[in-house]
N, C-alpha and C positions, 0 to 999 in steps of 0.2 A: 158515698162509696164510688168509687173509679171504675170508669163500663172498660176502663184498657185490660184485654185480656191480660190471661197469664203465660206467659211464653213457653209453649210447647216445648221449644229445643233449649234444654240449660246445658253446658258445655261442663259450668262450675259443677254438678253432680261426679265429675268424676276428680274433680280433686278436693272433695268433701273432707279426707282424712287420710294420714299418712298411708294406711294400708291402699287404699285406691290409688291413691297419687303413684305407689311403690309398685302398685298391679299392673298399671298405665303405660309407667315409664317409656318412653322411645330410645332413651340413650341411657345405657346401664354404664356403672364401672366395672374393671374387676381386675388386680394385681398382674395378672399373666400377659394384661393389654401394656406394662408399663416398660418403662428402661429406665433404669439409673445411671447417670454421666459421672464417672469418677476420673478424677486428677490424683497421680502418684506423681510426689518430687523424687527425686536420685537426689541419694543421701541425708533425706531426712531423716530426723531418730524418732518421731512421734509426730502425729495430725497438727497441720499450723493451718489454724483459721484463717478465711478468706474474707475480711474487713469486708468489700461490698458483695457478699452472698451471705449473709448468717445464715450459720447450719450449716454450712458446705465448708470441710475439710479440703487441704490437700494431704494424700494418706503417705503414708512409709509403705515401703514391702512390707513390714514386719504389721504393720494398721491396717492393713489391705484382706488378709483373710476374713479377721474379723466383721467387715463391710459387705465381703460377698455372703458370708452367713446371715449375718441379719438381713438381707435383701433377700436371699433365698429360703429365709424361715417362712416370712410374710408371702410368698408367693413372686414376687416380684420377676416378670420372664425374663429380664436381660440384666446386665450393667455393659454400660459404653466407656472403655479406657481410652485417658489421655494422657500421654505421659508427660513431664517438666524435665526436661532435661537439665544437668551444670552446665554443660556446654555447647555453644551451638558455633553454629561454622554456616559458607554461603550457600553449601549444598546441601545442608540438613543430614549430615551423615550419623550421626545418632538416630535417625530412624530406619538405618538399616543396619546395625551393627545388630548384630544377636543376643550383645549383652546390654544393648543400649535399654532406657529405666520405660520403655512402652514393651518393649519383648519382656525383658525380666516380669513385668507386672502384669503379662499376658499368660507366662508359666504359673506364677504363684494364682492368679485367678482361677487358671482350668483348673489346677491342683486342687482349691477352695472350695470350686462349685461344685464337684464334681458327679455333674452332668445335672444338676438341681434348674441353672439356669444358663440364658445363652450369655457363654463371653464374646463380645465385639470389641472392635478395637478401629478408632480414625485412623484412617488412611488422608495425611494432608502433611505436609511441613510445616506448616507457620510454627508451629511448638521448635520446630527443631531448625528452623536457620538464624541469623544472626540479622538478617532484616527483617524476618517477621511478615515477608509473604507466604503464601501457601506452593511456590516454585521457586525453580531457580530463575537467575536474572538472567539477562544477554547483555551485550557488553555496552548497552546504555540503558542500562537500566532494567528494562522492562521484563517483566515475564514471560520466558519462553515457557510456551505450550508444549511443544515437541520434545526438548528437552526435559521439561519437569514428567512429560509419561514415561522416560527411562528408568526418572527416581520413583516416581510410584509403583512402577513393574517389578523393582527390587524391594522396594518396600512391602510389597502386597505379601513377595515369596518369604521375606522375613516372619512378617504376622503371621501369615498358614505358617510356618514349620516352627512359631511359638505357641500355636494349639487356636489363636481364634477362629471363631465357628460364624462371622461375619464380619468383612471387611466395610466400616463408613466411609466411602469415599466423597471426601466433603470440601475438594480441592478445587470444582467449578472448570477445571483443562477439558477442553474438546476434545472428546474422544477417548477420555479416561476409563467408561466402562469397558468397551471394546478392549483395550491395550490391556486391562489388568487380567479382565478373563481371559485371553489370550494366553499372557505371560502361567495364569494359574492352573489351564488345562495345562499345557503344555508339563507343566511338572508333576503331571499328577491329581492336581490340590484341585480335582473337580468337585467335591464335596463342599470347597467352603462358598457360602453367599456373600454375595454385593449388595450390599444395600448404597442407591447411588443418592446423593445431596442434591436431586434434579434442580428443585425450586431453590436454591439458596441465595435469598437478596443481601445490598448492599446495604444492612442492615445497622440503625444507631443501638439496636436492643443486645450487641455483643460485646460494652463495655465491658461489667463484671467479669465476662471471662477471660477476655483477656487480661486481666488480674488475675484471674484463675492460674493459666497457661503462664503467666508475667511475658507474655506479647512485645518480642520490642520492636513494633510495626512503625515504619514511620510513612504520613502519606495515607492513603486507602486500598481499599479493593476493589474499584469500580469497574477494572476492565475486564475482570472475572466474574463476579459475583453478580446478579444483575439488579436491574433499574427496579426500587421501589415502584414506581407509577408502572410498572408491564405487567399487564395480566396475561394475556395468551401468551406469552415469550416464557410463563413457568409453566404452562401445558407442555408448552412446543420441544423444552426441556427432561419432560420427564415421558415424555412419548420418544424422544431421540434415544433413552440410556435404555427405555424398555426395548426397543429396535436390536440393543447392542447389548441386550442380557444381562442388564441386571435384574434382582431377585424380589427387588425392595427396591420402591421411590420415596421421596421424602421433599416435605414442603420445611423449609425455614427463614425467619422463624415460624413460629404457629398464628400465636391471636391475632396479630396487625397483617396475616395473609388467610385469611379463613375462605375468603370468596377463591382466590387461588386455591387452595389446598380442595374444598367440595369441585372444584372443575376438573380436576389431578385425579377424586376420587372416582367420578363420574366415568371418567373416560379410560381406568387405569384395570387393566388385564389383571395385575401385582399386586401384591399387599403395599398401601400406602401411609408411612408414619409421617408425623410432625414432631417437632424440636421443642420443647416451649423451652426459651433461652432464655439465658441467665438475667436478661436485664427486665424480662417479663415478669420472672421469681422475687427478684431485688426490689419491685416496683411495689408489688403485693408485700413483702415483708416490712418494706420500710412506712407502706401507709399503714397496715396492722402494728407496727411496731409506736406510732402515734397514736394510736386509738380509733384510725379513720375510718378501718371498715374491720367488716367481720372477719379475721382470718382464714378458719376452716372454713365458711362460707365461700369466700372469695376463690380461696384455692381447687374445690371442690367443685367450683360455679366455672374455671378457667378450664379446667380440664376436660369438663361435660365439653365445654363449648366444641371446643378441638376433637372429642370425640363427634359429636354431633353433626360438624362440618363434614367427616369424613374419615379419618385416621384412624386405623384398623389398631395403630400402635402410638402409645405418647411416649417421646422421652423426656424427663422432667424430674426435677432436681427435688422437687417433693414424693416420689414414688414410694418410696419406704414407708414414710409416715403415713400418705395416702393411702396406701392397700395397707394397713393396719388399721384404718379408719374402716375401710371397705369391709373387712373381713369383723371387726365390729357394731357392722350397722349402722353409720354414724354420716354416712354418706346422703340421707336422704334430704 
């Protein structure tokens, strides 16, 4: 017989069985934490599937009610609209036209939800110019800052006076919180929030959506968006827009920035969400779609994680199914 005692302190006692494990938990889910990112095209007649995101539609106006219902049967707090526009030009002017397919899809939403959950709506260009950055150019090229806050200021007064109840501002321009709240007291539209894209890196995880968006980017975003390898530069980031009043910070993407996103959460006044982006979704779907790993494991296992690191809110292309899992127990 063995004289080695028997270890006083067992850690394993508390996850003996689902109920304990479930009693224990540190990091809960729960529908009202989620967002769903939706893509409407102008002039679709019916959902056309998105080759690399399976499950992810681009919807019609007319497919579009239906999305905000089933999001806000399950509980789901938000959907996030992007619009697809037919036509784009150098200044992105489809995102400010009133009838352009992100306002139109911004009416039919509030109308849908109606007040079940929060409608949002990106504030950025790249959907809407014809080079596929997120501003306008100057006359070598580059992205002016200055100039593209004129187009966001009109864009923001667009979104408020088509009903969204949050502005994503996901365009990376210096100074862009400042200029929008500005532009949006000023007419009134103190009611609506900012949620500002603080952390938003120069990220390889945004293929699929720009398939999503059909992106015709050519080139990067590096002079915007910032350096994968900078960690304090996404603190430094989301402590400048809270300075400049926004509502809501945001780290993206999520998984490959978690040590980012817990320094955001630590130090942040604000509610603070993460993105998990489309090429994080795609990643998981196409290895469950081989047999490689568990699906609702994995899915369920990526979410905690981003909840865990920090993020008060996830937006994620799984929300739906997810809080239907949730609200069935199926989460553990």
């Amino acid at each position: 017989m063995s004289s080695t005692p028997a270890p006083r302190v067992r850690p394993r006692r508390l996850r003996e069985t689902p109920a304990i494990r479930r009693l224990v938990s540190e990091t809960r889910l729960d529908p009202a934490e989620l967002v769903l990112p939706v893509f409407v095209r102008e002039g679709a007649a019916a959902p056309l599937p998105i080759a690399s995101m399976p499950g992810v539609v681009q919807h019609s106006l007319d497919s579009l009610p239906q999305a905000i219902d089933e999001a806000a049967a399950v509980g789901v707090g938000g959907v996030m609209l992007f619009g697809v526009p037919a036509v784009r030009d150098a200044r992105g002017s489809g995102a400010i036209d009133p009838d352009g397919i992100l306002n139109l899809a911004t009416r039919v939403a509030v109308e849908a939800s109606a007040g079940r959950l929060v409608v949002q709506t990106d504030l950025c260009l790249d959907e809407f110019t014809d080079h596929g950055h997120c501003g306008v150019l100057d006359e070598r090229g580059r992205v002016d800052n200055d100039a593209t806050l004129e187009r966001y200021t009109a864009m923001a007064l667009a979104q408020a006076r088509a009903g969204s109840e949050l502005l994503g501002l996901s365009g990376m321009m210096d100074g862009q919180v400042a200029a929008v709240r500005d532009a949006l007291d000023d007419a009134g539209h103190h009611d609506v929030s900012l949620l500002a894209y603080s952390a938003k890196y120069a990220s390889a995880f945004y293929g699929p959506f720009r398939d999503a968006v059909e992106s015709t980017l050519e080139g990067d975003r590096r002079t915007y968006q910032l350096d994968p390898g900078n960690r304090r530069e996404g603190l430094r980031e989301a402590m400048i827009d809270i300075d400049e009043g926004a509502d809501v910070v945001m780290v993206k993407p999520a998984g490959s920035y978690l040590d980012v996103l817990a320094d955001v959460a630590a130090a942040s006044e604000v509610p603070v969400w993460a993105y998990q982006v489309s090429g994080e979704y795609a990643m998981i779907e196409a290895a469950a779609a081989h047999g490689w790993i568990d699906r609702k494991r994995a899915v369920v296992e990526s979410v905690r994680s981003i909840r865990r690191a920090g993020a008060d809110v996830v937006l994620t292309y799984w929300a739906v199914e997810l809080a239907e899992w949730i609200r069935n127990g199926e989460t553990a």
